[in-house]
Each structure stands twice: as structure tokens, then as C-alpha cells.
C-alpha positions in Angstrom: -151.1 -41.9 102.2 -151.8 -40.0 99.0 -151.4 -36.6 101.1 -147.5 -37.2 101.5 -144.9 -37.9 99.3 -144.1 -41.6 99.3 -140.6 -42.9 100.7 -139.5 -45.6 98.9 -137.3 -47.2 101.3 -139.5 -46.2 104.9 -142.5 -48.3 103.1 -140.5 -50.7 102.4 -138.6 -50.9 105.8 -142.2 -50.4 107.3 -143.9 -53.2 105.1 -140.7 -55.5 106.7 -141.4 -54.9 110.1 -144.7 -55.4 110.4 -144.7 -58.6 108.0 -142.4 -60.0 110.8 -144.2 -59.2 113.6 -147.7 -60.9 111.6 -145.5 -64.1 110.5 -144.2 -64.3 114.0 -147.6 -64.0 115.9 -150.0 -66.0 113.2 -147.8 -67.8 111.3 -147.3 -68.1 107.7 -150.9 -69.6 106.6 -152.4 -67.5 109.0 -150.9 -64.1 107.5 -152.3 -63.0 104.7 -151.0 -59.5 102.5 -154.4 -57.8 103.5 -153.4 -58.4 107.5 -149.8 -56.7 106.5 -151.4 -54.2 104.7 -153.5 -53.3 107.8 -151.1 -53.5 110.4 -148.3 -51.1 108.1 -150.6 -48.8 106.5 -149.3 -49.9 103.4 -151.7 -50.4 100.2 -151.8 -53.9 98.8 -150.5 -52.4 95.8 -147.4 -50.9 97.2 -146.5 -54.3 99.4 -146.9 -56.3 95.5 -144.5 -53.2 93.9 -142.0 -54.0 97.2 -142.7 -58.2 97.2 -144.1 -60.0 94.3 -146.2 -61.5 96.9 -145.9 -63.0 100.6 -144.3 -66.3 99.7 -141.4 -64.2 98.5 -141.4 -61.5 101.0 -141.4 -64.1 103.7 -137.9 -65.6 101.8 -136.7 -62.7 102.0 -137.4 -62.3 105.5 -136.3 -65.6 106.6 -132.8 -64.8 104.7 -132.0 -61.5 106.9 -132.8 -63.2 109.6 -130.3 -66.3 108.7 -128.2 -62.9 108.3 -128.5 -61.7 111.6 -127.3 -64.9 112.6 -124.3 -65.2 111.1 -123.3 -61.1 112.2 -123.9 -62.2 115.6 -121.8 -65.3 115.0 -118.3 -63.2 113.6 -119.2 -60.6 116.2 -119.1 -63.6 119.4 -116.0 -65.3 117.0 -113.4 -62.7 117.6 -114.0 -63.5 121.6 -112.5 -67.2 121.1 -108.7 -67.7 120.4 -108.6 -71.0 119.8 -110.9 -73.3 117.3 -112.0 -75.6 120.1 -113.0 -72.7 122.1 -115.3 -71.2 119.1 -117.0 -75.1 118.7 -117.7 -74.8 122.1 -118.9 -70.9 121.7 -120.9 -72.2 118.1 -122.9 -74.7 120.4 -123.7 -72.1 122.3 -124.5 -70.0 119.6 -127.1 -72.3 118.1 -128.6 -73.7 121.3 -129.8 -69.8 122.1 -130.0 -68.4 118.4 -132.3 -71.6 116.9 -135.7 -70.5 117.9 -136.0 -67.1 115.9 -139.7 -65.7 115.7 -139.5 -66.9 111.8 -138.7 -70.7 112.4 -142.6 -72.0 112.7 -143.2 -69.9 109.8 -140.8 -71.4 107.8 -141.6 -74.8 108.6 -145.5 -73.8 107.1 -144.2 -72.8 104.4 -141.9 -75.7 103.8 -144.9 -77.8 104.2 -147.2 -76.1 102.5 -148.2 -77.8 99.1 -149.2 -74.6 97.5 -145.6 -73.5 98.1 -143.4 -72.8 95.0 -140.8 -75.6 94.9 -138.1 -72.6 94.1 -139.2 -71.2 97.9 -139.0 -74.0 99.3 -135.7 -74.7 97.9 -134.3 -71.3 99.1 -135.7 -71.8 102.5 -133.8 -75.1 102.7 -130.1 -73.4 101.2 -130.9 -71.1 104.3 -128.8 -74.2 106.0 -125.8 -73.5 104.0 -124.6 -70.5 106.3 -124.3 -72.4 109.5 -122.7 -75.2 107.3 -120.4 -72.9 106.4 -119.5 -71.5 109.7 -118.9 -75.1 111.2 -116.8 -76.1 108.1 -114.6 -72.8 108.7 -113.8 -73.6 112.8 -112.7 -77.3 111.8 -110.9 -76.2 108.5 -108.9 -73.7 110.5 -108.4 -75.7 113.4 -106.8 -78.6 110.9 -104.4 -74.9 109.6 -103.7 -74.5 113.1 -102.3 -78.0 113.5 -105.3 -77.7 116.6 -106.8 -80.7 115.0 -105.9 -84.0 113.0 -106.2 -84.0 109.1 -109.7 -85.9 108.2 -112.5 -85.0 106.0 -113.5 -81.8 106.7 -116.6 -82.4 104.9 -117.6 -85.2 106.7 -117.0 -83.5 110.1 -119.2 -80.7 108.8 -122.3 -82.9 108.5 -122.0 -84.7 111.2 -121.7 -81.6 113.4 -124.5 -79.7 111.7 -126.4 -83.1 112.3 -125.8 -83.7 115.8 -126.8 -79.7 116.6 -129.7 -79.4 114.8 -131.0 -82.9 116.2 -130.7 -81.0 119.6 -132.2 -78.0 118.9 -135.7 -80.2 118.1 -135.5 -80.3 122.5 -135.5 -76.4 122.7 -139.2 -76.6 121.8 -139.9 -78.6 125.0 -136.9 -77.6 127.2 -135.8 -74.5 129.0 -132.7 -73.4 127.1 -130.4 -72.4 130.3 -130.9 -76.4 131.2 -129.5 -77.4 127.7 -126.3 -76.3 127.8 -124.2 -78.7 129.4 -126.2 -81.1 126.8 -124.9 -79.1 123.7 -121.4 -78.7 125.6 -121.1 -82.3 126.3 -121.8 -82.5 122.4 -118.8 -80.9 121.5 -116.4 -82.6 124.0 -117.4 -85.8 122.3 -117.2 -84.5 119.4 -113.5 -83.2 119.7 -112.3 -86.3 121.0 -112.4 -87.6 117.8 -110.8 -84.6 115.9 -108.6 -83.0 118.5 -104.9 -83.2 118.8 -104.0 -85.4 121.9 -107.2 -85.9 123.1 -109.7 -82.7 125.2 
């Protein structure tokens, strides 16, 4: 390492990857910055320059990876012309996007007592993004006169409710045999909201 002139930015890339394959595999309690260290051929020292330590570097993971979710998301939106068409594509979306490599990890740390409460707290605002994404299909299906005026705020929480209660069955169901599950979701879900019925 000494021999060659350190890169900044490839350690830090390097560092990254490898702390998400480890957190993926083991775990969060089960990963420890020695086991990242190894597996990057990284120093302790320069993964504590890059991270302050793992708690943080694995917030900052789980944040590119809620990211990643929302670039697929506008990428698959543009596909969908109409608002009921992207709450059926969103359903999709989360039914086969929920179970990212991080997810036990962040339920560790989440439960972890040692965990700071400032963590924790950023893991949980992680659920702001697809909040945000719901709340922006029903708000412009209202603008599109697609759907009736109501509390968009309400709707909001009860759709990010009624998902993420059905994602807890992708940890004991094959995903293809879910869909007509997270479909028939929706339908119910616009008969409340839609113009002149589904």
C-alpha cells in the first residue's frame, strides 16, 4: 500500500464495495472494520479517515442504496402515462426492489442497543423517499383530475402501510407468486380514490 501513491477516491470506492458485500453476507453485528479492512486491503486507519466508524459507513451505505431505489423508480416512471398505471407499476416496484442485500443489516442495527440513537433515526428517515414517491403519483393524479380531491396525506400512509405490511411475505414467499397480491392491493386501493370507479 505504502509502495503506490494513494487514490483518494478508488480507497474509498474500494472500502464501499467491499463493506457491502461483508454487511450483506454477515450482517451488521457480524462485520466488524478489521473484516472490511481485510477483504479491501484498506488499513483500519484509512477506512476511520473515509468513515468515522462502521455504524456510519453502514448509513451511508444503506442511503445509496435507498438511492438506487428511487433512480430505478423515475427511470421505470417515464414508462407509465397515466397515475393509476404508475400505482400499479410502484407495487410492482416495491414487491421486487424490497429485499436489498442491506435490509437484515439495517434491521441489526435498528435493534442494536449500542446503536447511536442519531443512526437509528437516519435509518428510519430512509422511509421518507418511498413516502415521497407515493405522495407524488396520488398528488398528480388529484392534478390530473385522474383522481377525487381527499387528503393526500392520509392516502400516503395508508399506501406506504398496506405495501410495506406485504413486503414482510417476501421473506417467506417466492416473489413472482406475489404479484397478483400487491396488484389486487392497488385495485382496492383505487376504488376508493379513482374517478368513476377501476
Amino acid at each position: 500500500m505504502s509502495k503506490r501513491r494513494y487514490d483518494s477516491d478508488k480507497a474509498k470506492i474500494e472500502i464501499i464495495k467491499h463493506a457491502i458485500q461483508l454487511f450483506s453476507q454477515h450482517g451488521y453485528n457480524q462485520t466488524s472494520v478489521g473484516d472490511i479492512s481485510k477483504a479491501s486491503g484498506y488499513s483500519k486507519g484509512h477506512i476511520y479517515y473515509h468513515f468515522e466508524n462502521k455504524e456510519k459507513l453502514f448509513v451511508l451505505l444503506a442511503q445509496q442504496s435507498m438511492k438506487n431505489w428511487h433512480d430505478k423508480w423515475l427511470q421505470q416512471e417515464s414508462s407509465y402515462t397515466t397515475s393509476t398505471d404508475k400505482l400499479y407499476g410502484m407495487a410492482m416496484h416495491v414487491l421486487y426492489e424490497y429485499q436489498t442485500p442491506l435490509l437484515k443489516s439495517g434491521q441489526e442495527l435498528a435493534s442494536n442497543p449500542k446503536s447511536s440513537p442519531d443512526s437509528i433515526q437516519q435509518l428510519y428517515n430512509l422511509a421518507i423517499t418511498p413516502m415521497n414517491a407515493y405522495r407524488a403519483i396520488l398528488q398528480e393524479g388529484i392534478d390530473q383530475n385522474e383522481f377525487v380531491h381527499g387528503n393526500v396525506d392520509t392516502w400516503t400512509v395508508l399506501l406506504g402501510t398496506w405495501l410495506g405490511g406485504l413486503c414482510q411475505l417476501t421473506n417467506t414467499h417466492n416473489l413472482k407468486s406475489l404479484e397478483p397480491l400487491f396488484q389486487q392491493a392497488i385495485t382496492i386501493f383505487l376504488k376508493e380514490i379513482k374517478k368513476g370507479g377501476v
